[in-house]
ChimeraX commands (.cxc) that place a marker at each C-alpha (Angstrom):
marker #1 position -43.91,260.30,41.48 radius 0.5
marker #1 position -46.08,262.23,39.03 radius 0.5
marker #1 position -46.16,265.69,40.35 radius 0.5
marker #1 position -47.69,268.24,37.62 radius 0.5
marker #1 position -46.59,271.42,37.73 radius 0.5
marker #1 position -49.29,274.43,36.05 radius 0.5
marker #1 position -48.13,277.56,34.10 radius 0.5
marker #1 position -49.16,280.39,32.33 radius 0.5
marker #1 position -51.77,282.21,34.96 radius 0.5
marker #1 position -52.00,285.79,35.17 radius 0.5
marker #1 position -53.70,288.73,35.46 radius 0.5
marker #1 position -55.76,290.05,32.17 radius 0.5
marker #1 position -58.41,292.24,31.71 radius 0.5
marker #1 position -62.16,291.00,30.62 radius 0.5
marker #1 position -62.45,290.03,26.77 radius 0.5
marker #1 position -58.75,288.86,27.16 radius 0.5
marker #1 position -56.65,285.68,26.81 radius 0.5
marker #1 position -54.60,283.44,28.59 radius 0.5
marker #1 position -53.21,279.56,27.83 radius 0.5
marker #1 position -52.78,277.67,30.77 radius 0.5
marker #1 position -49.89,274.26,30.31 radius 0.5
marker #1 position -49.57,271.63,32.94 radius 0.5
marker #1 position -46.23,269.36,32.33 radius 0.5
marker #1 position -45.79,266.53,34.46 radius 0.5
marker #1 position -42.37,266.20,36.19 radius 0.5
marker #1 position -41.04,262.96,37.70 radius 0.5
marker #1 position -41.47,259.53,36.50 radius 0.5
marker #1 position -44.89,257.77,35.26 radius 0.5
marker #1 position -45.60,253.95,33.72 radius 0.5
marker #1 position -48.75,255.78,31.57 radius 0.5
marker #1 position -51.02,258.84,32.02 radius 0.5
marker #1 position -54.59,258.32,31.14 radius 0.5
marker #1 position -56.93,261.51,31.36 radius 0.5
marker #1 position -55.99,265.10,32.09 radius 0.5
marker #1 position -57.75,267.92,32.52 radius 0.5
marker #1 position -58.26,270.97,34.82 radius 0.5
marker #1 position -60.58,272.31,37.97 radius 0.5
marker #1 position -60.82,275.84,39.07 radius 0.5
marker #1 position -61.81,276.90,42.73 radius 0.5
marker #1 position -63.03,280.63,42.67 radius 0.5
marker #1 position -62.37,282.85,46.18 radius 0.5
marker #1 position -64.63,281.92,48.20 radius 0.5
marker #1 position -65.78,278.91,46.36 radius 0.5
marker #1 position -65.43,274.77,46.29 radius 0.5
marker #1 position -63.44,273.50,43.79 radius 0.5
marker #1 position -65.22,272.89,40.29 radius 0.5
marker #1 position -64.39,271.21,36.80 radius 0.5
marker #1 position -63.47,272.94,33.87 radius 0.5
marker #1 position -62.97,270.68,31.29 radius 0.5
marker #1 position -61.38,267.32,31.01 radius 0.5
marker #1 position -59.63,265.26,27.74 radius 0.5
marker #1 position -58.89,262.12,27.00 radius 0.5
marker #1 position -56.54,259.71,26.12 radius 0.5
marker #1 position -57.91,259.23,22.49 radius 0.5
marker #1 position -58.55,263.21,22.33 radius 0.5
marker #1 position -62.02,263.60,23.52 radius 0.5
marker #1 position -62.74,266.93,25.55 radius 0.5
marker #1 position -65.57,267.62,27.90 radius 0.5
marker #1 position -66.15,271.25,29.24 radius 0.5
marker #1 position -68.34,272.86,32.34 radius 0.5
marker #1 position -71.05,274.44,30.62 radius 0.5
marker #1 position -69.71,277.93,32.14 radius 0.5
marker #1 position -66.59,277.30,29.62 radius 0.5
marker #1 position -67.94,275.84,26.53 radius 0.5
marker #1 position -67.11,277.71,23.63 radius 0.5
marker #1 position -65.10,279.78,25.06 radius 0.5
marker #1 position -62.10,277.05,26.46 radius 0.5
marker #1 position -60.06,274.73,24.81 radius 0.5
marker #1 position -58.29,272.28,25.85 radius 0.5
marker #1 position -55.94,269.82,24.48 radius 0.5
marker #1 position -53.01,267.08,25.08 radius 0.5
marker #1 position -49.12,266.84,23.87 radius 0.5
marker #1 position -48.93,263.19,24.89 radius 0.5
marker #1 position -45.06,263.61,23.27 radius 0.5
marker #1 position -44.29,265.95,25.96 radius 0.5
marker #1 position -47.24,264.81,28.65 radius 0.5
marker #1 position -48.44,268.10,28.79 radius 0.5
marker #1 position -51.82,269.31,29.03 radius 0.5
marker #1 position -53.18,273.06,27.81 radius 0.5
marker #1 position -56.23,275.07,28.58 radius 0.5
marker #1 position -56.60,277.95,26.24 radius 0.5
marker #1 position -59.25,280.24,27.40 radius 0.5
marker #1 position -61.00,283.05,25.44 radius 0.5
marker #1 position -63.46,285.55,26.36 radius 0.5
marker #1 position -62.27,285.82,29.69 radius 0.5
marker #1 position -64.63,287.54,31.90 radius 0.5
marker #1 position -64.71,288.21,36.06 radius 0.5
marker #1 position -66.47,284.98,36.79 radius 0.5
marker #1 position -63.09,282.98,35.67 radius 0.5
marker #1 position -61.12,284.32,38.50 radius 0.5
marker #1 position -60.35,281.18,40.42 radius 0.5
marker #1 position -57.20,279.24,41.32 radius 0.5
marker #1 position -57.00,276.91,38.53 radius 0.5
marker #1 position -55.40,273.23,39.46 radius 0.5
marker #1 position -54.57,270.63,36.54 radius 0.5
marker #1 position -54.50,266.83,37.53 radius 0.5
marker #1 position -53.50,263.90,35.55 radius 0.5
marker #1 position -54.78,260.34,35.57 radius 0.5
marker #1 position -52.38,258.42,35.79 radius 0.5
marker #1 position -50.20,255.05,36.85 radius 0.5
marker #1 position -46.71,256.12,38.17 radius 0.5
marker #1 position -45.52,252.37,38.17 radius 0.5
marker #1 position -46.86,249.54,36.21 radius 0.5
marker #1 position -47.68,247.57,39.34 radius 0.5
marker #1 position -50.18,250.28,40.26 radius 0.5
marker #1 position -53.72,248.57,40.18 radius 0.5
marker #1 position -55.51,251.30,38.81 radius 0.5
marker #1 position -54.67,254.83,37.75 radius 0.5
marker #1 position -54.71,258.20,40.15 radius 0.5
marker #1 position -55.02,261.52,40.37 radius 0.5
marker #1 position -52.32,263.41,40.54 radius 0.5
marker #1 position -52.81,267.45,40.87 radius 0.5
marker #1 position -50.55,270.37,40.99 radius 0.5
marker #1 position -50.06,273.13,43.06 radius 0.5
marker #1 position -51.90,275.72,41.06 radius 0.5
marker #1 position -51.97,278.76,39.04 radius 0.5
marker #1 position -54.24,281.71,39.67 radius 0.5
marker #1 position -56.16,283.47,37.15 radius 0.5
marker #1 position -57.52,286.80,37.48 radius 0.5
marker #1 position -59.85,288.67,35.37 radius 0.5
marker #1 position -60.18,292.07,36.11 radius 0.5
marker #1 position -63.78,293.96,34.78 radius 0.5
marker link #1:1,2 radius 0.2
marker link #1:2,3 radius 0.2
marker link #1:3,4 radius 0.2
marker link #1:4,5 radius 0.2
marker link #1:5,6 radius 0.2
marker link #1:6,7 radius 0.2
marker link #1:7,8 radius 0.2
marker link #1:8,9 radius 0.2
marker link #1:9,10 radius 0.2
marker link #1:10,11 radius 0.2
marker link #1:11,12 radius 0.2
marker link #1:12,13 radius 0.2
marker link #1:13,14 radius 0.2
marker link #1:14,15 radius 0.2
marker link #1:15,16 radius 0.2
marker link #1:16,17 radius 0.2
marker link #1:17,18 radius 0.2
marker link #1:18,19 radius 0.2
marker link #1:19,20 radius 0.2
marker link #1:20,21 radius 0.2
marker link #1:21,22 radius 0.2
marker link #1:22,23 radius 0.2
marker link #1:23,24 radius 0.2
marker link #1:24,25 radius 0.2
marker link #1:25,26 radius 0.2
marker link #1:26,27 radius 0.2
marker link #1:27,28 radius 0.2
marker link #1:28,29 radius 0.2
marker link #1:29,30 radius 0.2
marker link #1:30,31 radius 0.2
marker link #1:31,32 radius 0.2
marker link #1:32,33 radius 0.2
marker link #1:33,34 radius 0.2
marker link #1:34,35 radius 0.2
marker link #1:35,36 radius 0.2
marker link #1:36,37 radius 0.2
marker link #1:37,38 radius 0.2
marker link #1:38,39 radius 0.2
marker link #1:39,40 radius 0.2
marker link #1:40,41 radius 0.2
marker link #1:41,42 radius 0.2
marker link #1:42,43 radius 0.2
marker link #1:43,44 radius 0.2
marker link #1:44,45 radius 0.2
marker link #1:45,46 radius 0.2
marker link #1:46,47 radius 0.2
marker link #1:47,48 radius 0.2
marker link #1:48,49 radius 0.2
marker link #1:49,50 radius 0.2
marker link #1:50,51 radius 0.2
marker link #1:51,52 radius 0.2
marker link #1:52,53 radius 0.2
marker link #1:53,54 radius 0.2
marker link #1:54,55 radius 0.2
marker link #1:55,56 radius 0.2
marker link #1:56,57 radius 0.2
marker link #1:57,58 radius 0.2
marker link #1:58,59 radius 0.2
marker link #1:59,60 radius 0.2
marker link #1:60,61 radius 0.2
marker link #1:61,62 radius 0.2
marker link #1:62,63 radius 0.2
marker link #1:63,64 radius 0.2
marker link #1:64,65 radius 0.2
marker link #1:65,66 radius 0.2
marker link #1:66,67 radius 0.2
marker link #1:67,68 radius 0.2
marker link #1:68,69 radius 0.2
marker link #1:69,70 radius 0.2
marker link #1:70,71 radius 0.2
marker link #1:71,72 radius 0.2
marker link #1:72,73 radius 0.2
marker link #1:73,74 radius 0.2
marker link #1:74,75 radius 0.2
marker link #1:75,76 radius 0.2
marker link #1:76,77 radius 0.2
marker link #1:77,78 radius 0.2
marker link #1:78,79 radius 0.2
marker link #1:79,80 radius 0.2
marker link #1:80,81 radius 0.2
marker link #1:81,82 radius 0.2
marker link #1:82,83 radius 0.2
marker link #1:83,84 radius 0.2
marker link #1:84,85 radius 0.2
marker link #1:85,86 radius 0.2
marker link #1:86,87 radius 0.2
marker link #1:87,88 radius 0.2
marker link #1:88,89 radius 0.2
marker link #1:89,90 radius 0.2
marker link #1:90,91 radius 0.2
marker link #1:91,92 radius 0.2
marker link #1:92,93 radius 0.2
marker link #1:93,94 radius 0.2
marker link #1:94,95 radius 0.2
marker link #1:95,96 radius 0.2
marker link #1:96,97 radius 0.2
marker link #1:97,98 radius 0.2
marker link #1:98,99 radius 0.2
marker link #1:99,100 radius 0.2
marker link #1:100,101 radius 0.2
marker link #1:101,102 radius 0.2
marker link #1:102,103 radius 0.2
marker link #1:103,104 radius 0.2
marker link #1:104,105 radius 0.2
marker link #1:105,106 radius 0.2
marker link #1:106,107 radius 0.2
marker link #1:107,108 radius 0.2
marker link #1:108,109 radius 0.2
marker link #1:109,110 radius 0.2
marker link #1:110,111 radius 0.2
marker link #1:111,112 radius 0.2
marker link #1:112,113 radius 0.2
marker link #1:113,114 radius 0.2
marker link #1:114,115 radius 0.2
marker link #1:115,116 radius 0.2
marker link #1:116,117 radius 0.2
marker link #1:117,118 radius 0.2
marker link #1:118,119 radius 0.2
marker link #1:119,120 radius 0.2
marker link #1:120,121 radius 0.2
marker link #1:121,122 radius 0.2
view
């Protein structure tokens, strides 16, 4: 099963850095899109920003500019590298990748991980 696992969460202070990775572990026929949602205390879940198979990102307008992401498809990770950090980014932040785990699947799923938490102290 695909099971992605984050890393790379952490405390930092505002103005500060942090790159996020999300490696799947267990087996997979072919991963489509990955990306990454955050869910803020007290908050529903939201998305961040998203990439796809050919390389194509999409960002929340809360990130743009200020996030990257991008895709090692040789080692089926995914990273978020995130800039300008600032109090608002506090959040739990969950990767998930698209994905068939067997090639009889009809269509891909989502498969998301347990989490890492970011916080951003002011």
């Amino acid at each position: 099963q695909v099971t992605p696992v984050e890393s790379g969460g952490g405390l930092v202070q505002a103005g500060g850095s942090l790159t996020l990775s999300c490696a799947t572990s267990g087996g997979y026929y072919s991963i489509d899109a990955m990306g990454w949602h955050r869910q803020p205390p007290g908050k529903q879940r939201e998305f961040v920003a998203s990439i796809t198979t050919g390389g194509t990102p999409d960002y929340a307008d809360s990130v743009k500019g200020r996030f990257t992401i991008s895709r090692d498809d040789v080692a089926n990770t995914v990273y978020l590298q995130m800039h300008s950090l600032k109090p608002d980014d506090t959040a739990v932040y969950y990767c998930y990748i698209h994905a068939k785990a067997a090639f009889w699947d009809r269509a891909p799923t989502d498969y998301w991980g347990q989490g890492t938490r970011v916080t951003v102290s002011s």
